[in-house]
C-alpha positions in Angstrom: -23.0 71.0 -19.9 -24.0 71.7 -16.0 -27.3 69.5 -16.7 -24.6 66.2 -18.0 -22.4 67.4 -15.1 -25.4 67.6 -12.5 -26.5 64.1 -13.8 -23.4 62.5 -13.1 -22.7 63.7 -10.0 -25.9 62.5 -8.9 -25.7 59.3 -10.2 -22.0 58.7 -8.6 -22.8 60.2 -5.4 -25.8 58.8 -3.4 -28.1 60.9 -2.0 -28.2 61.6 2.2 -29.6 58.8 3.9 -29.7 58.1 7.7 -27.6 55.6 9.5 -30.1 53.2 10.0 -30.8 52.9 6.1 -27.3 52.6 5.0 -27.3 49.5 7.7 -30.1 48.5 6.6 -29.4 48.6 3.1 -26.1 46.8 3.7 -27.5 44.1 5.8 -29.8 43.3 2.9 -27.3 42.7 0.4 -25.4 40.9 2.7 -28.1 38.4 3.2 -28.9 38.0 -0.8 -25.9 37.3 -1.4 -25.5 35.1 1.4 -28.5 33.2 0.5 -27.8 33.1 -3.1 -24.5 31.3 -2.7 -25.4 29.3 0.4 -29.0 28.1 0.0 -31.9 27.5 2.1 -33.4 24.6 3.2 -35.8 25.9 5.8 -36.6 29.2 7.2 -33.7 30.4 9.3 -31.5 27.5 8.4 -28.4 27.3 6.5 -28.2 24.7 3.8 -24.6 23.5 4.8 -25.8 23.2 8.3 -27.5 19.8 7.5 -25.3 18.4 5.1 -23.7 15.2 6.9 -21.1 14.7 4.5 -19.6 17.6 6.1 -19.6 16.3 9.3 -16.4 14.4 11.0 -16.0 10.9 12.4 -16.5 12.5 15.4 -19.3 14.7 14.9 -21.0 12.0 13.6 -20.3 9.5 16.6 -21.8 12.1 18.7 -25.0 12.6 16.8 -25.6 8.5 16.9 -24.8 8.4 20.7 -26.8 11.1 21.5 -29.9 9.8 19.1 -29.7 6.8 20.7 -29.8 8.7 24.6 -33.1 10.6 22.7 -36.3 10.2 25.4 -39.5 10.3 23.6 -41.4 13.5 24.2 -45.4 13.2 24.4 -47.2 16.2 23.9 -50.4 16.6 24.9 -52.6 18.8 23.3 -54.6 21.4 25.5 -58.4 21.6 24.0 -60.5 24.8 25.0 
């Protein structure tokens, strides 16, 4: 009975971690989750944050004026 009892108790109660790997533990599920529901589309970007549909008439008259204020960048590459 005290081996079914010891079992139990070890399988409800968790066993002594530090801060740091509770946090870390909890950050990780967190961000499965997050990804999960949300989505990626690149590394370190949001799926929704891209989606125009989303956007407002405002938003969106923003993004044109300021695409239209765009100076083309040259970049010149540096070799040895």
């Amino acid at each position: 009975m005290k081996k079914k009892e010891a079992a139990v108790v070890s399988s409800v109660l968790s066993t002594v971690t530090t801060v740091d790997e509770t946090w870390k533990g909890a950050a990780q599920a967190i961000t499965r989750v997050a990804r999960l529901k949300l989505g990626m589309t690149k590394p370190g970007r949001q799926k929704l944050a891209k989606q125009t549909w989303l956007w407002t008439d405002h938003i969106r008259d923003k993004v044109r004026e300021k695409k239209k204020q765009a100076v083309p960048r040259i970049f010149y590459r540096k070799d040895g």
